[in-house]
DSSP file (Angstrom, degrees, kcal/mol; ACC not computed):
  #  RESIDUE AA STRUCTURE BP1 BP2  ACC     N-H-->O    O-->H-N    N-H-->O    O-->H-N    TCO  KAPPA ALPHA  PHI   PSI    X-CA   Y-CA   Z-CA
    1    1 A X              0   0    0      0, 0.0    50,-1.6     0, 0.0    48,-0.1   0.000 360.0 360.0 360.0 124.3   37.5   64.5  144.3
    2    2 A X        +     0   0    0     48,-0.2    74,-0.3    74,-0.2     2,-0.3  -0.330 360.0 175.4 -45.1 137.0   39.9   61.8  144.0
    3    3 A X        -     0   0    0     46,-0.5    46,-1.4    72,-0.2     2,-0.4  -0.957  25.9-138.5-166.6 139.3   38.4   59.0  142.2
    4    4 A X  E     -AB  48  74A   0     70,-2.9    70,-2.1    -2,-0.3     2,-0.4  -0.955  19.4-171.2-113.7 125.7   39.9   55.3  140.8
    5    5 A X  E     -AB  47  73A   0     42,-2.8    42,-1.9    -2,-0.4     2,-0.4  -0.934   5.4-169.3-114.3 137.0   38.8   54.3  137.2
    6    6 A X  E     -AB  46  72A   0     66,-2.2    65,-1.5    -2,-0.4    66,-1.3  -0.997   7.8-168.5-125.0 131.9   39.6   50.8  136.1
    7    7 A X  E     -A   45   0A   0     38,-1.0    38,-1.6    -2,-0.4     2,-0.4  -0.735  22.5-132.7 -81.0 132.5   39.0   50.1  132.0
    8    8 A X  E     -A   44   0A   0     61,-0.5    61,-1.9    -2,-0.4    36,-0.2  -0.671  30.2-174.3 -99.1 126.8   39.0   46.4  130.2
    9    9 A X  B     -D   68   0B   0     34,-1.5     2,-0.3    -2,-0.4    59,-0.2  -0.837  26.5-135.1-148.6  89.6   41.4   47.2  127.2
   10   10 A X        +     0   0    0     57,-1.3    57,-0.1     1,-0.2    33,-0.1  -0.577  34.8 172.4 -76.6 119.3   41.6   43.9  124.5
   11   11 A X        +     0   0    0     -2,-0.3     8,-0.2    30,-0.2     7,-0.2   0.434  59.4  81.8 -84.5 -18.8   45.9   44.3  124.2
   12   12 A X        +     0   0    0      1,-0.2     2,-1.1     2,-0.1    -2,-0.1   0.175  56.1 108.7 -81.4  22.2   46.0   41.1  122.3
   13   13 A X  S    S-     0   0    0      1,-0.1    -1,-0.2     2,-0.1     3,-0.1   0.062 100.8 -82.4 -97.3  45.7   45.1   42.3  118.9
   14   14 A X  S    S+     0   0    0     -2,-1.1     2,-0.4     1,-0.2    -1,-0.1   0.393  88.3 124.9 100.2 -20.6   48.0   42.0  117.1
   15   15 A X    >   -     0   0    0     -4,-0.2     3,-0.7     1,-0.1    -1,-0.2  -0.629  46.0-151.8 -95.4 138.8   49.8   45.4  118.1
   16   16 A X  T 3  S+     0   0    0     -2,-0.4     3,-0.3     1,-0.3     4,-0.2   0.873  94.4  32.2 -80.7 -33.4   53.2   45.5  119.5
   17   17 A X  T 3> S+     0   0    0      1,-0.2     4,-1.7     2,-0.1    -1,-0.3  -0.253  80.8 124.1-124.0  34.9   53.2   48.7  121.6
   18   18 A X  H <> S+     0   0    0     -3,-0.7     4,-1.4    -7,-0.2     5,-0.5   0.972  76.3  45.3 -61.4 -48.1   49.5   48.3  122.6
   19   19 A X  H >> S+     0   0    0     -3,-0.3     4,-1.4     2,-0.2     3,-0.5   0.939 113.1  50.8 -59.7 -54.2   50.2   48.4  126.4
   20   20 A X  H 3> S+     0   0    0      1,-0.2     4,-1.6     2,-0.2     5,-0.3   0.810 106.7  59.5 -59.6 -30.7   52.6   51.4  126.1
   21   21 A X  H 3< S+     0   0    0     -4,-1.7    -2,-0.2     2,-0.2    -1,-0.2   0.583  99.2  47.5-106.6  10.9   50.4   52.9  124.5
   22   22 A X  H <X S+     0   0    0     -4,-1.4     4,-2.5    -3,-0.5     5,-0.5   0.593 107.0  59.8 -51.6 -47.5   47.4   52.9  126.9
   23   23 A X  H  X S+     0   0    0     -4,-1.4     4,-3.0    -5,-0.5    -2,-0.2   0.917  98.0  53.4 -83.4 -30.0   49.2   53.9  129.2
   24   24 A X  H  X S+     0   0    0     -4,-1.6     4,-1.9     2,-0.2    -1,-0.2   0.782 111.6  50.6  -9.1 -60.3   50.3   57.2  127.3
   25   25 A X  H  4 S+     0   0    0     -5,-0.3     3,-0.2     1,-0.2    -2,-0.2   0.971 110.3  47.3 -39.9 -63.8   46.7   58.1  126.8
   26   26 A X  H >< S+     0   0    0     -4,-2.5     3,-2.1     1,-0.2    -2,-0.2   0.920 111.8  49.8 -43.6 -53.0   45.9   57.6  130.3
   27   27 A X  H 3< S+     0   0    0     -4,-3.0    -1,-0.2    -5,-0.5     5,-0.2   0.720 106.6  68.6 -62.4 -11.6   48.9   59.7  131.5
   28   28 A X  T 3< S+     0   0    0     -4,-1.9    -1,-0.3    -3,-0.2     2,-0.2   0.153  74.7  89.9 -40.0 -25.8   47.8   62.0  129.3
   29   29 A X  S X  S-     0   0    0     -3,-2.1     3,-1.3     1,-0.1    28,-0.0  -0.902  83.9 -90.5-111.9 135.9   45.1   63.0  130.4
   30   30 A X  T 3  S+     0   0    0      1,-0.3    23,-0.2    -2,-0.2    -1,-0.1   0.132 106.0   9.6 -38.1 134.0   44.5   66.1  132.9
   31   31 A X  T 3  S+     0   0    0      1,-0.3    19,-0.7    21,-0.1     2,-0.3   0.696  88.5 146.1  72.9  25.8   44.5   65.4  136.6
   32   32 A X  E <   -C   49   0A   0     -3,-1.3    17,-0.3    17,-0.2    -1,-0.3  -0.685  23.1-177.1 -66.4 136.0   46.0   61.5  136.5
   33   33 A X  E     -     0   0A   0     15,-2.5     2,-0.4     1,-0.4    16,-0.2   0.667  58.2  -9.4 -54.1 -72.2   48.1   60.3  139.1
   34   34 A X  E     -C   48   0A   0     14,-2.0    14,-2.6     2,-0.0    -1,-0.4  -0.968  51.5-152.7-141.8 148.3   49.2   56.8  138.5
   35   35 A X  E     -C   47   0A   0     -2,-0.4     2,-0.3    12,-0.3    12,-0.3  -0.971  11.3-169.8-116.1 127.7   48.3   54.5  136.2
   36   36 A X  E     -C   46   0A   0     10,-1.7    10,-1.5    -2,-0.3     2,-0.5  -0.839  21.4-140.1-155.0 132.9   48.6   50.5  136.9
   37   37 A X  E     +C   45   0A   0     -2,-0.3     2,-0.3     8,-0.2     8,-0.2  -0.864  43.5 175.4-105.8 126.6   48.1   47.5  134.1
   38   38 A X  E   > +C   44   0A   0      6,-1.3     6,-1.3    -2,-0.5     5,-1.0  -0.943  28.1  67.1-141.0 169.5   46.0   44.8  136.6
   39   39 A X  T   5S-     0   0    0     -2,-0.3     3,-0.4     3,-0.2    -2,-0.0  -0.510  94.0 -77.1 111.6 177.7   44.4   41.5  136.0
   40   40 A X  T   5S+     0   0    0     -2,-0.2    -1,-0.1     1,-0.1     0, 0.0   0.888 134.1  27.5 -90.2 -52.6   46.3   37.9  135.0
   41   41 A X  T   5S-     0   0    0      1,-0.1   -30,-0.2    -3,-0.0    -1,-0.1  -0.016 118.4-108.8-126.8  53.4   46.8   39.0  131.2
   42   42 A X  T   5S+     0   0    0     -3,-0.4    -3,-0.2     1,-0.2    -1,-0.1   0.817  73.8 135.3  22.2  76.5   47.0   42.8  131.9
   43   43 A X      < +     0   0    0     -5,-1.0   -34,-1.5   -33,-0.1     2,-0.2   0.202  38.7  73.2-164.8  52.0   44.1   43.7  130.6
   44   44 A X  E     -AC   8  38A   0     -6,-1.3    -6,-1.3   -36,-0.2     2,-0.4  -0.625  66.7-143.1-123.4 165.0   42.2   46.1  132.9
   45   45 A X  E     -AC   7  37A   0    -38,-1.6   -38,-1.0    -2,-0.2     2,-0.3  -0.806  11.1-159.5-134.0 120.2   43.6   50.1  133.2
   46   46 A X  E     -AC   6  36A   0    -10,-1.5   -10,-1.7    -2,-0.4     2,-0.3  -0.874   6.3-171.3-111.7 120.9   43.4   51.6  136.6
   47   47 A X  E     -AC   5  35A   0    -42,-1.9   -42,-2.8    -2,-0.3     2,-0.4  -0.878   1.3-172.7-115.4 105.4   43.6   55.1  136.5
   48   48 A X  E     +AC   4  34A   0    -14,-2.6   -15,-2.5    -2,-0.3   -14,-2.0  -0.989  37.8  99.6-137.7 116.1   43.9   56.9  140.3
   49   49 A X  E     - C   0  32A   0    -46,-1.4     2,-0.5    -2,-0.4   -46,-0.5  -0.991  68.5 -67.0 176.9-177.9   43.6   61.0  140.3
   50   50 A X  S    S-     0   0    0    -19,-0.7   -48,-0.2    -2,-0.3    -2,-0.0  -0.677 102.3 -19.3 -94.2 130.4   41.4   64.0  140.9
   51   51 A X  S    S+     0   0    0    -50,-1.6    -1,-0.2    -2,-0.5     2,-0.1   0.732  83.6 173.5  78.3  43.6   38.3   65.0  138.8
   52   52 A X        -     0   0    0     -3,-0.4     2,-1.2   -21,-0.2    -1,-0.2  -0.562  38.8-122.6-103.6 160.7   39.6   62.6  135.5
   53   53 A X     >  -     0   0    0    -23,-0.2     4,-0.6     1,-0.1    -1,-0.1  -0.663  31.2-179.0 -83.0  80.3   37.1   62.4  132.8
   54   54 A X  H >> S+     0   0    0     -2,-1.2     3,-2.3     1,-0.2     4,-0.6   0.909  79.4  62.1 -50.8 -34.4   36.7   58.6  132.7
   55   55 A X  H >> S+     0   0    0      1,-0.3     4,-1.9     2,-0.2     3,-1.8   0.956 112.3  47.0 -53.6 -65.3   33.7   59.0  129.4
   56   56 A X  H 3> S+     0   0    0      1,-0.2     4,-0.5     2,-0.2    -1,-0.3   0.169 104.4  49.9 -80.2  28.7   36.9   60.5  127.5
   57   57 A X  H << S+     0   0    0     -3,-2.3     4,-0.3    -4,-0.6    -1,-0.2   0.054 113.0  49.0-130.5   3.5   39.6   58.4  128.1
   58   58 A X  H <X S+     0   0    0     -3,-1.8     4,-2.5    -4,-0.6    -2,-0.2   0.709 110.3  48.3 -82.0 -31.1   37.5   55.4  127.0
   59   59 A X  H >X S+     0   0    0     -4,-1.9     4,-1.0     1,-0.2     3,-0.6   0.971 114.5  50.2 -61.6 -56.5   36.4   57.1  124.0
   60   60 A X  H 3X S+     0   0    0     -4,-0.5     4,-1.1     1,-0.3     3,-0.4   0.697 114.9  49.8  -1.4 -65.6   40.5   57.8  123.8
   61   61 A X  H 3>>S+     0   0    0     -4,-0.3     4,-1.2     1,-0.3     5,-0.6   0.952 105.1  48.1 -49.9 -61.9   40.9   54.2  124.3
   62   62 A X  H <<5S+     0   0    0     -4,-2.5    -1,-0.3    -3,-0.6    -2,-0.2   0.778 112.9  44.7 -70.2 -29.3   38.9   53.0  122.1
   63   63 A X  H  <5S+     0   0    0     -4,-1.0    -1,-0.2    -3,-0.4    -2,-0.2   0.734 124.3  43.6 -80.5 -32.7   40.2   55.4  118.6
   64   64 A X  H  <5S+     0   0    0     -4,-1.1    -2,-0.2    -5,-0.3    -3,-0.2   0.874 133.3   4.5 -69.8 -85.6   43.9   54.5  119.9
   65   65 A X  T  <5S-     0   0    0     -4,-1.2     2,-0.3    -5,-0.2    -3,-0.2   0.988 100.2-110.7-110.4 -77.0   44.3   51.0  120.9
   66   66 A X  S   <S+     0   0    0     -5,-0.6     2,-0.2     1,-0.1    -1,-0.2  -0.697  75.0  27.6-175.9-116.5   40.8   49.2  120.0
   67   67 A X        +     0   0    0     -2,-0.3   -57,-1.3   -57,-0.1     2,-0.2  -0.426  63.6 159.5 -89.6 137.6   38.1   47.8  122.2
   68   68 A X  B     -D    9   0B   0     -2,-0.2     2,-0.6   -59,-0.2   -59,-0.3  -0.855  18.9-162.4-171.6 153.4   37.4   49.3  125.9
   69   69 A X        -     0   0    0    -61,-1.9   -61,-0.5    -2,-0.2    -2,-0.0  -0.905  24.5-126.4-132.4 106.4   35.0   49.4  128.3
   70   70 A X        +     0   0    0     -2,-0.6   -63,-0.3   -63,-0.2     3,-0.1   0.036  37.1 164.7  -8.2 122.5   34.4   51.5  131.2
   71   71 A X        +     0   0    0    -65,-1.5     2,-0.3     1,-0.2   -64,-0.2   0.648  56.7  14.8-135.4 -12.6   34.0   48.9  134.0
   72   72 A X  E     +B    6   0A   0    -66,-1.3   -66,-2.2     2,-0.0     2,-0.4  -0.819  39.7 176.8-175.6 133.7   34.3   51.0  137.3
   73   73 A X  E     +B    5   0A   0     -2,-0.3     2,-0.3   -68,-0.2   -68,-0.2  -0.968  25.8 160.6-121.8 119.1   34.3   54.7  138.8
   74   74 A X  E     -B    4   0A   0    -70,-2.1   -70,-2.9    -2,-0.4     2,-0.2  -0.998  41.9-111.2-145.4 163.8   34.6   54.6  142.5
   75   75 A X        -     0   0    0     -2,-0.3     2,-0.5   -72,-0.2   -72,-0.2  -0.534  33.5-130.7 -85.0 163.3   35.8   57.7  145.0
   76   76 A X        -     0   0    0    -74,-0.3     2,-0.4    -2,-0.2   -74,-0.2  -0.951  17.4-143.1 -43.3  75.7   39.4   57.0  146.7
   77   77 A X        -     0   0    0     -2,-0.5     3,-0.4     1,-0.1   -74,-0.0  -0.615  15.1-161.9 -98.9 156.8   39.2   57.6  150.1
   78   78 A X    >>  +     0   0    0     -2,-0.4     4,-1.0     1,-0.2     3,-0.7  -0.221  49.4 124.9-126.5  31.3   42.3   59.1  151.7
   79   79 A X  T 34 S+     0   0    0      1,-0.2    -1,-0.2     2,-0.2     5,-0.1   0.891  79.5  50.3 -76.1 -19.1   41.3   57.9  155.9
   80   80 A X  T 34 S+     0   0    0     -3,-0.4    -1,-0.2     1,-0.1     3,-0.1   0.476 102.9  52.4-105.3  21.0   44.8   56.2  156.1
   81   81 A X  T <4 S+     0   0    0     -3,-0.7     2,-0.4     1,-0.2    -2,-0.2   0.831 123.9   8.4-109.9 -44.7   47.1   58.7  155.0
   82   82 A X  S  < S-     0   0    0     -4,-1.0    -1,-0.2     3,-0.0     2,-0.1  -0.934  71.9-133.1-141.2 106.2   46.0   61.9  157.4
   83   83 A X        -     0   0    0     -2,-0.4    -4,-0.1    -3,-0.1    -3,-0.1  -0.190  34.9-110.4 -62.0 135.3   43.5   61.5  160.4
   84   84 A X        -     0   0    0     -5,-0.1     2,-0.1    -2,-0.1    -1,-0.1  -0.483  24.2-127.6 -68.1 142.9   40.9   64.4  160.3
   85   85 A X        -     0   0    0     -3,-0.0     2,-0.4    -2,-0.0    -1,-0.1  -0.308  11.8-137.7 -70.8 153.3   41.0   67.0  162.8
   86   86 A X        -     0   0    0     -2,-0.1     2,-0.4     0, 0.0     0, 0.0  -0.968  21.5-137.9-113.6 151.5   37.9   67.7  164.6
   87   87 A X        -     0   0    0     -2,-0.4     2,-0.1     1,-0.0     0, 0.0  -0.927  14.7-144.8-107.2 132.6   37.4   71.8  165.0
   88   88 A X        -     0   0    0     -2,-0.4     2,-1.1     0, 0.0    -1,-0.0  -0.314  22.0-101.9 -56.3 161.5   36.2   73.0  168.2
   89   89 A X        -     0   0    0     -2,-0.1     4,-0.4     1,-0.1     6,-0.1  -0.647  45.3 -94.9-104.7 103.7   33.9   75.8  168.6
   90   90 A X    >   -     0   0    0     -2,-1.1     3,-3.6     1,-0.2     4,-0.1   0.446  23.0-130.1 -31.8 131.4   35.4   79.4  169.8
   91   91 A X  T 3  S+     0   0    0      1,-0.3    -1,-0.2     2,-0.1    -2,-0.0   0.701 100.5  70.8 -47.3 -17.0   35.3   80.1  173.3
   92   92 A X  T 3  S-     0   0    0      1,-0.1    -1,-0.3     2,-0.1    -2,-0.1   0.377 105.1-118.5 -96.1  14.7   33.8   83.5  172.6
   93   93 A X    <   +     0   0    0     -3,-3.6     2,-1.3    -4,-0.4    -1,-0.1   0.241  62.2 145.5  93.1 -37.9   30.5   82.1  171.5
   94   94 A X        -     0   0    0     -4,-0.1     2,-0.3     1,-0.0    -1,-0.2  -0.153  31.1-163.9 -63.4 104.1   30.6   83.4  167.9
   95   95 A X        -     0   0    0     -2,-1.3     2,-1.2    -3,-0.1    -1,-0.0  -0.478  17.2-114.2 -78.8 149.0   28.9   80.9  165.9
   96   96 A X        -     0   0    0     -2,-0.3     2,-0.4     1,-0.0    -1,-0.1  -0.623  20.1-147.9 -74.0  95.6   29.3   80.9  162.0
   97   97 A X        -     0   0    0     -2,-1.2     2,-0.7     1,-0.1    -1,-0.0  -0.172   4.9-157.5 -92.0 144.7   26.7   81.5  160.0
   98   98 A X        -     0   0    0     -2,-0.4     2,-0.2     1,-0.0    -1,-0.1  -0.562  19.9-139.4-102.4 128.0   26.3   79.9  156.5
   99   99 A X        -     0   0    0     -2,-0.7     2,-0.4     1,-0.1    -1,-0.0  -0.640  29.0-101.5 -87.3 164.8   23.9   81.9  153.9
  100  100 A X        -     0   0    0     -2,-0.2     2,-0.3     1,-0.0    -1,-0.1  -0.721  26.9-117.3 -96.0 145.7   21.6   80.1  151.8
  101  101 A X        -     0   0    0     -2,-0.4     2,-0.2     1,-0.1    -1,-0.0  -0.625  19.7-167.7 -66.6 110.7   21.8   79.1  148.3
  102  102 A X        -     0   0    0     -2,-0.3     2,-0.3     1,-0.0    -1,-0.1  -0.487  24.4-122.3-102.9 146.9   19.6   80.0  145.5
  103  103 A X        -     0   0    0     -2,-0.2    -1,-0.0     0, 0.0     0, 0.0  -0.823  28.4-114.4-105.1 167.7   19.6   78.5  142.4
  104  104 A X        +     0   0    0     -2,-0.3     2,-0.3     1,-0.0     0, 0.0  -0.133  56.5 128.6 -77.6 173.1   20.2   80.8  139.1
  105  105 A X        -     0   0    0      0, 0.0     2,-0.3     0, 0.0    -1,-0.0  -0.879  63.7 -75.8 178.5-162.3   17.1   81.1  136.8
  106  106 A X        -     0   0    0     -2,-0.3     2,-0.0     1,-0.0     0, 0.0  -0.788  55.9-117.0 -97.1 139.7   14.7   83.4  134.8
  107  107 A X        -     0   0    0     -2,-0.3     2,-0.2     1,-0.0    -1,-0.0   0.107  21.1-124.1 -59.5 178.5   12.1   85.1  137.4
  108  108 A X        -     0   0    0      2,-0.0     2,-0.4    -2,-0.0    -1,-0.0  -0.812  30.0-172.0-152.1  84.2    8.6   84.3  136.9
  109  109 A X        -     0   0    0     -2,-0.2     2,-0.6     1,-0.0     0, 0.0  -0.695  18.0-139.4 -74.5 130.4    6.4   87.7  136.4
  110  110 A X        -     0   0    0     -2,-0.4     2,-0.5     1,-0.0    -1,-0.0  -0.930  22.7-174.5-101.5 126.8    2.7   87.4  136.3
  111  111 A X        -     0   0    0     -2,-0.6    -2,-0.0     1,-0.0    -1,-0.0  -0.840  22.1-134.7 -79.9  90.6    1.2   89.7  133.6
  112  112 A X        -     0   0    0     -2,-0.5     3,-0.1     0, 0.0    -2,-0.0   0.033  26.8-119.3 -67.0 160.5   -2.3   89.9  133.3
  113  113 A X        -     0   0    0      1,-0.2     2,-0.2     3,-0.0     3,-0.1  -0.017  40.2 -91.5 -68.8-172.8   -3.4   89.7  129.5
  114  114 A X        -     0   0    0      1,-0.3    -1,-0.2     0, 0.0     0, 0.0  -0.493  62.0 -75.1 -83.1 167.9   -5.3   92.9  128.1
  115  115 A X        -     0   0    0     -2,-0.2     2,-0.4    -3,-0.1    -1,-0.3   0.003  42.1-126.5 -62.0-177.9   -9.1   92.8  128.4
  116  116 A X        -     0   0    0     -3,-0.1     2,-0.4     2,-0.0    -1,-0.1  -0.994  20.9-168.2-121.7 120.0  -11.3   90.7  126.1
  117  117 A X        -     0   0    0     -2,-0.4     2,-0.4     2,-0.0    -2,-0.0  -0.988   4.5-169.8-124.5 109.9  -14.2   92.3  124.3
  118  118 A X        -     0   0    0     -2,-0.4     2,-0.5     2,-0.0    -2,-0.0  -0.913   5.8-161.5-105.6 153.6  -16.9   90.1  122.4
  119  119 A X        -     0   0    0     -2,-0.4     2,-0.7     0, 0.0    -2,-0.0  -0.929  14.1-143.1-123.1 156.7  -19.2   91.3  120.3
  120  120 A X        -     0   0    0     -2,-0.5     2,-0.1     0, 0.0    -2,-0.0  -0.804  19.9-144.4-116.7 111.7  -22.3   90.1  119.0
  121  121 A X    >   -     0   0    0     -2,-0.7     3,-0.6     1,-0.1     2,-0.4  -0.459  16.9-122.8 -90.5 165.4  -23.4   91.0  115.2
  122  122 A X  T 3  S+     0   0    0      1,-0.3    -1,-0.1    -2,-0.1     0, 0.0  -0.799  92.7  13.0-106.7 122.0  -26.9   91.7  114.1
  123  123 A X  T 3  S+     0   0    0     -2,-0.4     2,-0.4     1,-0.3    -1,-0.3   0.836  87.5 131.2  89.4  23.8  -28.1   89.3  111.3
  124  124 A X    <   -     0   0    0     -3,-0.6     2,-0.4     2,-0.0    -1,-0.3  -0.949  33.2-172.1-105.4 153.7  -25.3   86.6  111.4
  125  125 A X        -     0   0    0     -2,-0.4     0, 0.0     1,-0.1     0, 0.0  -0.994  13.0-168.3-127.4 133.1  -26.4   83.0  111.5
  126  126 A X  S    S+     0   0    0     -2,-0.4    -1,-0.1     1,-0.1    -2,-0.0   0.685  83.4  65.9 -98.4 -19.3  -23.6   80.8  112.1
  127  127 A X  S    S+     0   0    0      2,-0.0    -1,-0.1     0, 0.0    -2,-0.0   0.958  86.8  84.9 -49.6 -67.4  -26.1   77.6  111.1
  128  128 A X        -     0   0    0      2,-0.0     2,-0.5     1,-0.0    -3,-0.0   0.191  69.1-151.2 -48.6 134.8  -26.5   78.7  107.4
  129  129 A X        -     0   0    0      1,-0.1    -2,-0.0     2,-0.0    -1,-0.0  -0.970   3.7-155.6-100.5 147.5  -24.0   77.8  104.9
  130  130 A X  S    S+     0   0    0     -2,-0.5    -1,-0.1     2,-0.1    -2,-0.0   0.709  85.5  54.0 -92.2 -42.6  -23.3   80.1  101.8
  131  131 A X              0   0    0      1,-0.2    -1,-0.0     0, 0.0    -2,-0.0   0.609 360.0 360.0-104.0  -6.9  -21.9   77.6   99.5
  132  132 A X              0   0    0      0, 0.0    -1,-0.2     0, 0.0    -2,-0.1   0.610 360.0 360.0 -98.8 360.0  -24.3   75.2   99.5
């Protein structure tokens, strides 16, 4: 899924290559596109690509360059680059049929217990105490 991440990144702290080096991280990371510096004193991140792992390219951020903060994950939708086809349904009637899904897990056997036997002894009194 396509997805656009924008980051708040403080650049001012004192480091010369702070900017260049955001933007390294980002590109850095599996399944980026583009990366874009936005904002009046370029200092938001936008990040534009499939499946990116925004949690670990703040943490990234944050050991590298200093403070940043996640500020928005939203999907990328792609309606003005290709209009969707609509599929018709074959003349010959054969519909598709879709099986259903189970989810995985451990079965659930019921096993009845073995019996239960009480017995009742002759001459106990469960009133008495011995030690006093």
């Amino acid at each position: 899924m396509k997805q656009k991440v924008v980051i708040r990144v403080t650049l001012n702290n004192g480091k010369k290559n702070a900017r260049s080096k955001a933007m390294q991280i980002a590109v850095g990371l599996q399944g980026v596109e583009s990366v874009s510096l936005q904002d009046e004193d370029s200092s938001q991140i936008v990040v534009v690509g499939d499946d990116i792992d925004s949690v670990n390219l703040t943490s990234l951020l944050r050991k590298k360059v200093g403070f940043a903060e996640l500020t928005s994950v939203s999907p990328v939708s792609t309606e003005g680059g290709k209009p969707k086809q609509e599929t018709k349904p074959s003349e010959s009637g054969i519909q598709s049929l879709v099986w259903p899904t189970y989810q995985a897990g451990v079965p659930y056997y019921y096993q009845p217990s073995a019996p239960y036997y009480a017995y009742e002894v002759a001459g106990y009194n469960q009133n008495s105490c011995i030690i006093m």
